[in-house]
N, C-alpha and C positions, 0 to 999 in steps of 0.2 A: 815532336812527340804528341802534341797536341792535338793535330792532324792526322796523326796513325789513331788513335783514340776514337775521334770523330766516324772517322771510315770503318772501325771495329762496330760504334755503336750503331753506325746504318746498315753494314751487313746483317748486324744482329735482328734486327728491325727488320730488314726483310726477309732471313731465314721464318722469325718468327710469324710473318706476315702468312707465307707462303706454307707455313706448318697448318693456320689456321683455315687456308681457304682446301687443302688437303683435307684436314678433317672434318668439313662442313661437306665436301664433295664424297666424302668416304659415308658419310653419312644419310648421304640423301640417295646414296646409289644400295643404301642397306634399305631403305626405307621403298626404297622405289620397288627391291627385291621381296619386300614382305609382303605389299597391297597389289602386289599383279595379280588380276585376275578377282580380285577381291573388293573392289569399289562398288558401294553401291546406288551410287549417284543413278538419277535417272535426267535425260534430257528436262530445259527448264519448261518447254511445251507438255509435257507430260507431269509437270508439279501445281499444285493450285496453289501453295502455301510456301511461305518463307522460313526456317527459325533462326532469329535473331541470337547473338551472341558478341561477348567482348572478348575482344584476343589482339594482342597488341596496343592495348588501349585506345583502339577503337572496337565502335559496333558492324560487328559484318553480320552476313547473312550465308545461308546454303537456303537451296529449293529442296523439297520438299515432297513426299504425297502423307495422306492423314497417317498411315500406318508407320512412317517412316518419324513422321513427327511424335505422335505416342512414343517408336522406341528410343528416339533420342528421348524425350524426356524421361524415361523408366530406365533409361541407362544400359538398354541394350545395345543401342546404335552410339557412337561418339564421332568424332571432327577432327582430322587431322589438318595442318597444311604442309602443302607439297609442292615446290614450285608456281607458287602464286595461287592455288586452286585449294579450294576448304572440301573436303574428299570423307566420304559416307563412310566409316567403317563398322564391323561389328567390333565387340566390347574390348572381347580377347586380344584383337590384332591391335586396337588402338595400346592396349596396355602390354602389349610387348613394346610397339613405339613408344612409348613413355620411359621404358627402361633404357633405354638408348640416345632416344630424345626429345625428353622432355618439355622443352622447349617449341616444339610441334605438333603439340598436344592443343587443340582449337577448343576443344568441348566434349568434353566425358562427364554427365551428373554422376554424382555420388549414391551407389546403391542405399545409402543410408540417407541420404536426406530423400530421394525417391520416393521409398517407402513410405517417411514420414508424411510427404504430400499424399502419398495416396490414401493412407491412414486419415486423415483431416478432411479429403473429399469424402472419403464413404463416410466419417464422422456426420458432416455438413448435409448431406445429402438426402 
Protein backbone atom coordinates (compact mmCIF):
# COMPACT_ATOMS: atom_id res chain seq x y z
CA UNK A 1 0.00 0.00 0.00
CA UNK A 2 2.83 1.87 0.76
CA UNK A 3 4.29 1.45 -2.41
CA UNK A 4 1.22 2.07 -4.60
CA UNK A 5 1.37 5.61 -2.60
CA UNK A 6 4.86 6.20 -3.34
CA UNK A 7 4.25 5.55 -7.34
CA UNK A 8 0.93 7.81 -7.14
CA UNK A 9 3.15 10.51 -5.46
CA UNK A 10 5.78 10.46 -8.43
CA UNK A 11 3.42 10.26 -11.05
CA UNK A 12 1.98 13.13 -9.54
CA UNK A 13 5.21 14.88 -9.57
CA UNK A 14 5.91 14.38 -12.99
CA UNK A 15 2.37 15.17 -14.34
CA UNK A 16 2.95 18.30 -12.45
CA UNK A 17 6.42 18.62 -13.67
CA UNK A 18 5.53 18.34 -17.21
CA UNK A 19 2.28 20.78 -16.73
CA UNK A 20 4.92 23.36 -15.92
CA UNK A 21 7.49 23.08 -18.67
CA UNK A 22 3.98 23.05 -21.07
CA UNK A 23 3.29 26.35 -19.81
CA UNK A 24 6.52 27.89 -19.82
CA UNK A 25 6.74 26.58 -23.65
CA UNK A 26 3.14 27.92 -24.26
CA UNK A 27 4.44 30.98 -23.10
CA UNK A 28 7.35 31.91 -24.61
CA UNK A 29 5.85 30.56 -28.06
CA UNK A 30 2.97 33.66 -27.11
CA UNK A 31 5.81 35.79 -26.45
CA UNK A 32 7.78 34.87 -29.30
CA UNK A 33 4.41 35.51 -31.38
CA UNK A 34 4.06 39.21 -30.09
CA UNK A 35 7.82 40.64 -30.59
CA UNK A 36 8.15 39.32 -34.39
CA UNK A 37 9.07 41.66 -36.25
CA UNK A 38 9.05 44.24 -33.50
CA UNK A 39 12.68 43.99 -31.76
CA UNK A 40 14.43 46.85 -31.85
CA UNK A 41 17.86 45.76 -31.04
CA UNK A 42 20.44 47.07 -33.35
CA UNK A 43 23.84 45.00 -34.06
CA UNK A 44 26.34 45.61 -30.87
CA UNK A 45 28.88 47.32 -33.86
CA UNK A 46 26.27 49.79 -34.41
CA UNK A 47 25.82 50.65 -30.38
CA UNK A 48 28.38 52.86 -28.54
CA UNK A 49 26.61 52.56 -25.28
CA UNK A 50 25.37 49.99 -22.74
CA UNK A 51 22.26 50.43 -20.16
CA UNK A 52 22.96 48.63 -17.35
CA UNK A 53 20.10 47.02 -15.29
CA UNK A 54 19.14 44.30 -12.46
CA UNK A 55 16.97 41.42 -13.42
CA UNK A 56 17.30 38.22 -11.81
CA UNK A 57 19.44 39.59 -9.33
CA UNK A 58 22.02 40.16 -11.13
CA UNK A 59 23.49 43.29 -13.33
CA UNK A 60 22.98 42.72 -17.07
CA UNK A 61 23.37 44.96 -19.89
CA UNK A 62 21.60 45.51 -23.62
CA UNK A 63 23.71 47.69 -26.26
CA UNK A 64 22.41 50.57 -27.04
CA UNK A 65 22.61 53.83 -29.47
CA UNK A 66 21.95 57.64 -27.53
CA UNK A 67 18.40 57.64 -28.80
CA UNK A 68 17.52 54.35 -27.74
CA UNK A 69 19.13 54.91 -24.44
CA UNK A 70 16.98 58.24 -23.79
CA UNK A 71 13.85 56.21 -24.59
CA UNK A 72 14.60 53.47 -22.26
CA UNK A 73 15.05 55.89 -19.80
CA UNK A 74 11.63 58.07 -20.46
CA UNK A 75 9.91 54.80 -20.65
CA UNK A 76 9.25 54.65 -24.12
CA UNK A 77 11.49 51.66 -24.99
CA UNK A 78 11.48 48.79 -22.10
CA UNK A 79 13.54 44.95 -21.97
CA UNK A 80 12.23 41.96 -22.16
CA UNK A 81 13.97 38.54 -21.91
CA UNK A 82 13.60 35.76 -24.37
CA UNK A 83 15.43 32.83 -24.63
CA UNK A 84 18.59 34.08 -23.03
CA UNK A 85 18.54 37.43 -25.10
CA UNK A 86 17.40 40.97 -23.23
CA UNK A 87 15.20 42.18 -26.59
CA UNK A 88 14.38 46.18 -27.31
CA UNK A 89 10.83 46.63 -27.13
CA UNK A 90 8.43 49.53 -27.42
CA UNK A 91 6.36 50.40 -24.14
CA UNK A 92 3.11 48.98 -25.37
CA UNK A 93 4.31 45.43 -26.35
CA UNK A 94 6.49 45.12 -23.30
CA UNK A 95 3.26 45.77 -21.27
CA UNK A 96 1.23 43.38 -23.00
CA UNK A 97 4.27 40.91 -22.08
CA UNK A 98 3.80 41.82 -18.61
CA UNK A 99 0.19 40.87 -18.64
CA UNK A 100 1.12 37.27 -19.46
CA UNK A 101 4.44 37.29 -18.28
CA UNK A 102 5.56 39.08 -15.99
CA UNK A 103 8.29 37.55 -14.90
CA UNK A 104 10.01 38.60 -18.31
CA UNK A 105 9.76 41.77 -17.86
CA UNK A 106 13.94 43.05 -17.73
CA UNK A 107 13.15 46.76 -17.53
CA UNK A 108 10.28 49.14 -18.13
CA UNK A 109 10.80 52.67 -16.07
CA UNK A 110 7.93 54.04 -14.60
CA UNK A 111 6.30 56.83 -16.59
CA UNK A 112 5.94 58.50 -13.25
CA UNK A 113 9.18 58.36 -11.83
CA UNK A 114 10.56 59.37 -15.51
CA UNK A 115 8.79 62.34 -15.25
CA UNK A 116 9.83 63.22 -12.00
CA UNK A 117 13.56 62.83 -13.14
CA UNK A 118 13.02 65.00 -15.79
CA UNK A 119 11.19 67.57 -13.71
CA UNK A 120 14.55 67.59 -11.37
CA UNK A 121 17.06 67.96 -14.46
CA UNK A 122 15.11 70.89 -15.91
CA UNK A 123 14.69 72.07 -12.17
CA UNK A 124 18.70 71.62 -11.79
CA UNK A 125 19.61 72.85 -15.01
Amino acid sequence: MRERQERNQRAAAKREAAEQVRKRREIRDRLKRLVDGQIRNKPAEQTELQRHFEYGGKIRRVHVDTDQLQALNSGALGVIQLSGRYLLLDRSLVEQARSFAPELVALLVDLDEAGERQDETEYHA
